[in-house]
Rosetta silent file (secondary structure, phi, psi, omega in degrees, C-alpha in Angstrom):
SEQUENCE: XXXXXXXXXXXXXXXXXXXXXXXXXXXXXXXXXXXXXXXXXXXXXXXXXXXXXXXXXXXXXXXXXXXXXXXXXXXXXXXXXXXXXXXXXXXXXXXXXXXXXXXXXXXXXXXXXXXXXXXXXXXXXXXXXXXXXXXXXXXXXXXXXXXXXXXXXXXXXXXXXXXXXXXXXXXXXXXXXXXXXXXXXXXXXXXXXXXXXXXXXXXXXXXX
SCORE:     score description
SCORE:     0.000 S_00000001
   1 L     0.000  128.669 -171.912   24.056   -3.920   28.320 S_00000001
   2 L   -99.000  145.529  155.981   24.752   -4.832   24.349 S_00000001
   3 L   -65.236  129.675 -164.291   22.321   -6.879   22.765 S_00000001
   4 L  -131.985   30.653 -177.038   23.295  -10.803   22.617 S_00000001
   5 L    64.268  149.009 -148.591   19.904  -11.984   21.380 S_00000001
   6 L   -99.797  139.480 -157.267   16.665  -13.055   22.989 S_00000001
   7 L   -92.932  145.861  175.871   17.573  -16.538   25.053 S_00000001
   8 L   -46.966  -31.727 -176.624   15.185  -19.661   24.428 S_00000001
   9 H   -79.296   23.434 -174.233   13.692  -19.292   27.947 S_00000001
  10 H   -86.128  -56.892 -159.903   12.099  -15.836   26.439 S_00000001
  11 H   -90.733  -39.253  167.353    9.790  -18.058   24.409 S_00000001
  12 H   -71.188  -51.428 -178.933    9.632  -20.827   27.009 S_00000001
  13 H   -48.618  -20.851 -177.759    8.133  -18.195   29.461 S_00000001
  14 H   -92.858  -46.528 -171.097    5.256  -17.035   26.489 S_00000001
  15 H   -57.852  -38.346 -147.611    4.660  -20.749   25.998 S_00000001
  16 H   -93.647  -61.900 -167.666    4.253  -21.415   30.281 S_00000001
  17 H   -64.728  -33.776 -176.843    2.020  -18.261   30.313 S_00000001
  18 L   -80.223   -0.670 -162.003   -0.352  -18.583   27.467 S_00000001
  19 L   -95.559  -48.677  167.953   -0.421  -22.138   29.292 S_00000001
  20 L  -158.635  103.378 -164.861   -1.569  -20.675   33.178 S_00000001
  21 L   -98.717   70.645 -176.531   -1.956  -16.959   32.629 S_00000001
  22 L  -129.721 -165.009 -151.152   -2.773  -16.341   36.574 S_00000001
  23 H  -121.230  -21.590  148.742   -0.826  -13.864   38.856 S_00000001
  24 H   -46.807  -50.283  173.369    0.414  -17.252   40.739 S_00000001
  25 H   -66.901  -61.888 -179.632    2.701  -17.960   37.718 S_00000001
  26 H   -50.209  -24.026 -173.502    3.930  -14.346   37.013 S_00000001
  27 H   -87.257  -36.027  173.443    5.158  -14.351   40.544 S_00000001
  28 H  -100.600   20.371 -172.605    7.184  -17.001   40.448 S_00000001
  29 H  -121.772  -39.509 -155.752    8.467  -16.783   36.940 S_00000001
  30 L   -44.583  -18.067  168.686    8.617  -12.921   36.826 S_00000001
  31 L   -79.490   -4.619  165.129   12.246  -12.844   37.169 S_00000001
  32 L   -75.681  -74.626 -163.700   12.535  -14.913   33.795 S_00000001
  33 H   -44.273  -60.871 -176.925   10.359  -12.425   32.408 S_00000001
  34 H   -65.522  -18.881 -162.532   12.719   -9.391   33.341 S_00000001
  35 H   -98.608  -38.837  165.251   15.858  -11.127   32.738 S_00000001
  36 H  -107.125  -14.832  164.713   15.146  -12.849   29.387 S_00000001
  37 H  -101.074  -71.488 -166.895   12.543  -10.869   27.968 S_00000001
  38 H   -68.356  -34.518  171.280   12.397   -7.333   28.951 S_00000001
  39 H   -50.124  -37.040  165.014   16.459   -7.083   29.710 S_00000001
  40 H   -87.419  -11.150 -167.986   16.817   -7.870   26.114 S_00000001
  41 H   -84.211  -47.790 -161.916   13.587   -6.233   24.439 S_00000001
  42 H   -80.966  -14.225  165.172   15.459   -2.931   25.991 S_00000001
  43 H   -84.854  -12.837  161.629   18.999   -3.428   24.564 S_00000001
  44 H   -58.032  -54.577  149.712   17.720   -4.241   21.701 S_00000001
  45 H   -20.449  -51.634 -176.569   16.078   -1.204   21.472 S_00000001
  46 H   -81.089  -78.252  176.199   18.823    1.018   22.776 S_00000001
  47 L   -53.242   21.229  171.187   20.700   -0.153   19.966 S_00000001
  48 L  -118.705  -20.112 -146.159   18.283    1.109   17.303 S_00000001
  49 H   -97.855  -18.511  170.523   17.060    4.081   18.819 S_00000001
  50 H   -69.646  -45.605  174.767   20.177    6.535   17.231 S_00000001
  51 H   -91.123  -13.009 -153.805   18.806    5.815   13.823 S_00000001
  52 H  -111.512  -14.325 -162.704   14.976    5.176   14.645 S_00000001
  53 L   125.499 -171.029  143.055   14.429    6.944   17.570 S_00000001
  54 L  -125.743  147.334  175.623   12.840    5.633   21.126 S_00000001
  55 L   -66.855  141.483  167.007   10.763    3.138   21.629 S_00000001
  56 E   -94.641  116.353  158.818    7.559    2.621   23.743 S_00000001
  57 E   -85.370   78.058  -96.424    7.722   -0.791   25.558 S_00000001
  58 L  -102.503  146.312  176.011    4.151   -1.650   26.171 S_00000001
  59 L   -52.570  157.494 -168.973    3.536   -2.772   29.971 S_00000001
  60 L   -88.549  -22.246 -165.831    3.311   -6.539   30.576 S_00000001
  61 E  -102.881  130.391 -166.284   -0.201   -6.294   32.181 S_00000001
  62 L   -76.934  154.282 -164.669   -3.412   -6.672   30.090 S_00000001
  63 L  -113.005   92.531  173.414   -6.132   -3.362   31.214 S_00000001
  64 L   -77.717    6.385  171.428   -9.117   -6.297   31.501 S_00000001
  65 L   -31.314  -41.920  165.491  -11.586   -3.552   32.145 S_00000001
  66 L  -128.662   10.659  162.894  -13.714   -3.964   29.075 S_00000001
  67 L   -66.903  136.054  176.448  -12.439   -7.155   28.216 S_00000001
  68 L   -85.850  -19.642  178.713  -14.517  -10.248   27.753 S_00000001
  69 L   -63.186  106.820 -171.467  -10.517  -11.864   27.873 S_00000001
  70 L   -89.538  -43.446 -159.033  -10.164  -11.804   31.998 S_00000001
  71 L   -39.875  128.743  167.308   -6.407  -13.118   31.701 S_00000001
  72 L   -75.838    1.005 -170.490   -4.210  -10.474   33.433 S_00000001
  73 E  -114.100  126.208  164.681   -1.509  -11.228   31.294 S_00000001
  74 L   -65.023  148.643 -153.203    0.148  -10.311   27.764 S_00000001
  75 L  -106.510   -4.550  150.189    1.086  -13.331   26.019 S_00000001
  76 L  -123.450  176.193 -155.169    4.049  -11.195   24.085 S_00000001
  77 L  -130.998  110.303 -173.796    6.081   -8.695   24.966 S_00000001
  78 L  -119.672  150.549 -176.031    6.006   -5.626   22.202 S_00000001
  79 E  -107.870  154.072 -170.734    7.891   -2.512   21.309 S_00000001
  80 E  -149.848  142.739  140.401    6.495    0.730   19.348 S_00000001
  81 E  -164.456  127.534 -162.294    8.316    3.508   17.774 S_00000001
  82 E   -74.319  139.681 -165.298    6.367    6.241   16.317 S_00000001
  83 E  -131.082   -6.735  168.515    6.794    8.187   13.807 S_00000001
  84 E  -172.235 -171.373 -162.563    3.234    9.743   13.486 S_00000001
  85 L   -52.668  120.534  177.855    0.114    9.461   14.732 S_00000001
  86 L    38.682   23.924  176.892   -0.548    5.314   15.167 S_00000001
  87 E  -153.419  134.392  154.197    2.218    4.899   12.876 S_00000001
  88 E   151.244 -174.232 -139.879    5.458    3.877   12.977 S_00000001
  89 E   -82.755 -172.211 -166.562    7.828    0.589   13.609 S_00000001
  90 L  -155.312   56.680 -139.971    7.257   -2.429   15.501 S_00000001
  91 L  -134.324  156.423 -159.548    8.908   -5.809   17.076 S_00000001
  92 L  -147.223 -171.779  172.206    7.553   -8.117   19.392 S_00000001
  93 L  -167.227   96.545 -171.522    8.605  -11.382   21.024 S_00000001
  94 E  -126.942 -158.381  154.861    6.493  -14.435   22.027 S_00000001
  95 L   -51.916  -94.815 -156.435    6.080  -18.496   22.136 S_00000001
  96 L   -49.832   -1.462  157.889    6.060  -18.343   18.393 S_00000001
  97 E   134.144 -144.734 -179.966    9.292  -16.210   18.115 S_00000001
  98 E   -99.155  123.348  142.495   10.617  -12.384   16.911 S_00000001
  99 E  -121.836  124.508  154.580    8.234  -10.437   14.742 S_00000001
 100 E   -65.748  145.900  164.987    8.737   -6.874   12.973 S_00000001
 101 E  -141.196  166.989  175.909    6.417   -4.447   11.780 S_00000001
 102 E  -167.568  153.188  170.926    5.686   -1.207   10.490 S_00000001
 103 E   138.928 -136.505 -151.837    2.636    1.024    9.268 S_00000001
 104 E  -146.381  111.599 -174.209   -0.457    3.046   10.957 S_00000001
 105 L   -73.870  -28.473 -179.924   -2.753    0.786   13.264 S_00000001
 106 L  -165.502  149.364 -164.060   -5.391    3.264   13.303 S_00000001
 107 L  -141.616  126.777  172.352   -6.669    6.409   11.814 S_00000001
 108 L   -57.638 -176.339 -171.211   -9.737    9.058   12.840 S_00000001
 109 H   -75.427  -54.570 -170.835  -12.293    9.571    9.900 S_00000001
 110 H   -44.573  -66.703  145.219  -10.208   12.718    9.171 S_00000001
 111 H   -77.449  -12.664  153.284   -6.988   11.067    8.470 S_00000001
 112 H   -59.037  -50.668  159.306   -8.019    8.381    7.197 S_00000001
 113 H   -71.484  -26.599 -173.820   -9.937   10.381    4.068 S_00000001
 114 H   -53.681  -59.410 -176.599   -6.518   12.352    3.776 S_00000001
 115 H   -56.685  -24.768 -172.809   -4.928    8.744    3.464 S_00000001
 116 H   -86.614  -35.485 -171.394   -8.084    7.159    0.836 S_00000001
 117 H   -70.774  -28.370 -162.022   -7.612   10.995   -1.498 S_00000001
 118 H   -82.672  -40.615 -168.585   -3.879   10.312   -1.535 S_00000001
 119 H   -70.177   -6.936  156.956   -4.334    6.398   -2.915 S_00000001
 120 H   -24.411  -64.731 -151.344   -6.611    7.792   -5.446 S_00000001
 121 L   -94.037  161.189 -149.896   -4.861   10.009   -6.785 S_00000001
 122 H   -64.091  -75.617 -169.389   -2.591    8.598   -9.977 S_00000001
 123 H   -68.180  -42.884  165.174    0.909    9.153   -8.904 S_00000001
 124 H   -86.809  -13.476  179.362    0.777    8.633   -5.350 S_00000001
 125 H   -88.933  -11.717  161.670   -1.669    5.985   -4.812 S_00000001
 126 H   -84.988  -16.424  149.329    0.511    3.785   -7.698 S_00000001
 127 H   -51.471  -65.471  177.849    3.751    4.619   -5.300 S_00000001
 128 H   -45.735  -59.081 -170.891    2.094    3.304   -2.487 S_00000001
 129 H   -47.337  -32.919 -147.889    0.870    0.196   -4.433 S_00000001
 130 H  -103.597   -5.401  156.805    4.192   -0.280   -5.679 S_00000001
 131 H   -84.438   -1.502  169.090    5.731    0.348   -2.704 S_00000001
 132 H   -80.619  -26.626 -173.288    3.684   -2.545   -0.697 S_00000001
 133 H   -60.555  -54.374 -176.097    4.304   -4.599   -3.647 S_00000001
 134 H   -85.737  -10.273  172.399    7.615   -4.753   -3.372 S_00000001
 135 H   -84.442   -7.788  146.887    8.328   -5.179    0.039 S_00000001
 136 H   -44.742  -75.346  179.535    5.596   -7.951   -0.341 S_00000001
 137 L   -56.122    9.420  162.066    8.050   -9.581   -2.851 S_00000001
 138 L  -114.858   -8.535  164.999   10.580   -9.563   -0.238 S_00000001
 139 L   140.101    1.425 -163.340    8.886  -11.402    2.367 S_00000001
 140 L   -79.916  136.891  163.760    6.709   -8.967    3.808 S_00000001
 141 E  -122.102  154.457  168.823    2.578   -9.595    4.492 S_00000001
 142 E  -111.323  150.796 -145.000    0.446   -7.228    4.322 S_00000001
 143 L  -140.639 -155.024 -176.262   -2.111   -6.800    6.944 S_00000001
 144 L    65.395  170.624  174.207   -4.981   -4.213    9.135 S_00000001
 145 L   -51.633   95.447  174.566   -8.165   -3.665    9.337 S_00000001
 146 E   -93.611  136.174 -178.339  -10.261   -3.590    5.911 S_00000001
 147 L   -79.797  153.737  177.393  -14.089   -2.552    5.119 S_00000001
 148 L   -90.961  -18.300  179.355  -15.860   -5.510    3.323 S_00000001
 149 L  -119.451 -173.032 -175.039  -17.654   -3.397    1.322 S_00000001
 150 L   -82.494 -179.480 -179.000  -16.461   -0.228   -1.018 S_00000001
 151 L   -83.367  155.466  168.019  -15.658    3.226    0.700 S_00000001
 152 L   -91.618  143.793 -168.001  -18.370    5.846   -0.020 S_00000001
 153 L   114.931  -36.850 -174.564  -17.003    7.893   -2.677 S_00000001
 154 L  -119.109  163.501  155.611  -15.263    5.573   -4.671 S_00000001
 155 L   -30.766  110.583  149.863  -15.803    2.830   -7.110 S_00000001
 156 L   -29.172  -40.791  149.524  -15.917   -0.375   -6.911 S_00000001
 157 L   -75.998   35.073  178.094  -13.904   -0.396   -9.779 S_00000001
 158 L   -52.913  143.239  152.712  -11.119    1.376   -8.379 S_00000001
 159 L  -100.462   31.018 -173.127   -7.730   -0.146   -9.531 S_00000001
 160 L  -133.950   -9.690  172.624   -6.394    0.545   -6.160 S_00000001
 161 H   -31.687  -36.122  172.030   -9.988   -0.393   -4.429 S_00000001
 162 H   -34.335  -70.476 -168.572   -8.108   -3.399   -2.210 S_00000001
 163 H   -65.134  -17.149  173.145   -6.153   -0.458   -0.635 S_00000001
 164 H   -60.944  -41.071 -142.300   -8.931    1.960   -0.755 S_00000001
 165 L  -118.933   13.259  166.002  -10.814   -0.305    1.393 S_00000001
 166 E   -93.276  136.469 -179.826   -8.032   -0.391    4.366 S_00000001
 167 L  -107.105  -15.607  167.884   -8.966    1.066    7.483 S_00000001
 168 L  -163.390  141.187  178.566   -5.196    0.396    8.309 S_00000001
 169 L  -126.053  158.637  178.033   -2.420   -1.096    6.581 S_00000001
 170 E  -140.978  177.151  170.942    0.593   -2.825    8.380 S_00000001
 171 E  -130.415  121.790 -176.506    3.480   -4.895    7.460 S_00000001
 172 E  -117.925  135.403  157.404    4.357   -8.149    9.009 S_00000001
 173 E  -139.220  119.949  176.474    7.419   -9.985    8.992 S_00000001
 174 E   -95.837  152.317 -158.976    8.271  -13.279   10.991 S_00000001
 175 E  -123.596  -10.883  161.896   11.463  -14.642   11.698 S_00000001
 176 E    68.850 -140.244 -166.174    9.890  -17.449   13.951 S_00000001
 177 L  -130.422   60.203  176.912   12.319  -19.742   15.998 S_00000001
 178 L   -80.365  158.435 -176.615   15.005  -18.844   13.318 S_00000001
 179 H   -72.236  -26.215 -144.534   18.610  -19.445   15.154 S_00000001
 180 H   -71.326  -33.057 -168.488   19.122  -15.262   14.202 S_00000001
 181 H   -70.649  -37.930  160.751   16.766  -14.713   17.355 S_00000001
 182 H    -9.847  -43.165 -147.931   19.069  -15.811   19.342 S_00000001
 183 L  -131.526  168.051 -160.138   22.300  -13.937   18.377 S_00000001
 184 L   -94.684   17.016  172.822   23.363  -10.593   18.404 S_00000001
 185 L  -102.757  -33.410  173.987   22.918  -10.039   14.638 S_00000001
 186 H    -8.768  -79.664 -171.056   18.951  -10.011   15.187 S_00000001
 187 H   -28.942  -47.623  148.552   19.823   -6.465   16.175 S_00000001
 188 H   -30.620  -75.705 -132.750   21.082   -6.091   12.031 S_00000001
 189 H   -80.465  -11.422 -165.504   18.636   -8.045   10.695 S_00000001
 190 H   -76.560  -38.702  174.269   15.510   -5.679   12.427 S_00000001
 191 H   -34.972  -50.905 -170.196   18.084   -2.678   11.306 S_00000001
 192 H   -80.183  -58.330  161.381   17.528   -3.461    7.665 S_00000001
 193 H  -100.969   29.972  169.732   14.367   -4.297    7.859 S_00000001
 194 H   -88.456  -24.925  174.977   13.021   -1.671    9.563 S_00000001
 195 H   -65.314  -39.039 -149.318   15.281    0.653    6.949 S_00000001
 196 H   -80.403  -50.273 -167.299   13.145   -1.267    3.918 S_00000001
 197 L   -82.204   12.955  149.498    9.638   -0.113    5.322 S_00000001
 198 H   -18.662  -89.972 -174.408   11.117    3.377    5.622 S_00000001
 199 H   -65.939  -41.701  128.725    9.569    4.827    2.548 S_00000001
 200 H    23.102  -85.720 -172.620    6.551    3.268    3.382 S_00000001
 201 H   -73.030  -22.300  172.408    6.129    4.786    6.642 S_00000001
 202 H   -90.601  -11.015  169.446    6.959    8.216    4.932 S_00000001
 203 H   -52.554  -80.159  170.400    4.491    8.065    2.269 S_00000001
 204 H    31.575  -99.393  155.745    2.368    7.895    5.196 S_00000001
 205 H   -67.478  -26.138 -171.429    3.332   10.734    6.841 S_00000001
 206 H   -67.851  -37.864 -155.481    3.534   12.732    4.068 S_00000001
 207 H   -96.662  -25.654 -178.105    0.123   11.756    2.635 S_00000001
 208 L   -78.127    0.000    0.000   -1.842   11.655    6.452 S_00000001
């Protein structure tokens, strides 16, 4: 099956669910779900996966074990492919449209100091800045999990303290209820920009 773009009821089906997220609805919609969501989430996929790799499709069902959230259901339907540890691309689909992503979601204390010595240091922690910058200036946000106060060890008056003070960084980009979700060039447009946060994700690895 070639990718032909994710169909409007993909998005009607996130909208219906975040709407009555019970195990009554998924049963009688669940064939929406496979047909317009996941049937396309995996050709989409398939046709990326020669340059990026394969993807992890994350299960549909929420693990409400230790949740104060009871809903059994995810209210998107997201793709992962890794490239290290908690790092590595991203695309999703939901009521609010197609999103991409890329970076490192989470890091042990150990990797995490690897990642704070490398933005330190002169010449690689001003790559990284200047690589976030510019894929900022292209359309990009930048995101994760930040300490509110400084890291021990450093300055306040770091000139790289923002990023010093990430406990993760990601990259978001939305394309929303653009007609492109639609159409089989999506499958392009994710190509490209999943190519831009490339050097990105290998500073990364290089540097974790």
């Amino acid at each position: 099956m070639s990718f032909t773009g994710f169909p409007a009821a993909a998005l009607d089906f996130y909208d219906d669910l975040e709407m009555d997220n019970s195990k009554t609805f998924w049963t009688a919609n669940k064939h929406i779900y496979e047909e317009s969501v996941r049937a396309p989430m995996v050709a989409l996929l398939a046709g990326l996966e020669e340059e990026f790799g394969p993807a992890k499709i994350f299960r549909p069902y929420r693990d409400v074990r230790f949740a104060k959230d009871k809903t059994p259901y995810k209210t998107a339907q997201g793709a992962f492919v890794a490239v290290g540890p908690s790092t590595g691309y991203y695309v999703q689909v939901a009521a609010p449209g197609v999103r991409v992503g890329a970076g490192f979601y989470e890091a042990p204390s150990d990797r995490l100091a690897r990642i704070r010595t490398a933005i330190d240091d002169e010449r690689r922690g001003n790559e990284l800045a200047k690589l976030l910058a510019d894929l900022q200036a292209e359309g990009w946000t930048l995101g994760g999990d930040k300490l509110k106060t400084t890291p021990r060890g450093y300055d306040a008056t770091h000139p790289r303290i923002d990023l010093l003070r990430h406990k993760s960084i990601t990259l978001g980009k939305s394309y929303g209820f653009e007609p492109i979700i639609h159409t089989p060039a999506l499958l392009d447009e994710i190509r490209d920009a999943w190519r831009a946060t490339t050097p990105f994700l290998d500073w990364i690895t290089a540097n974790a």
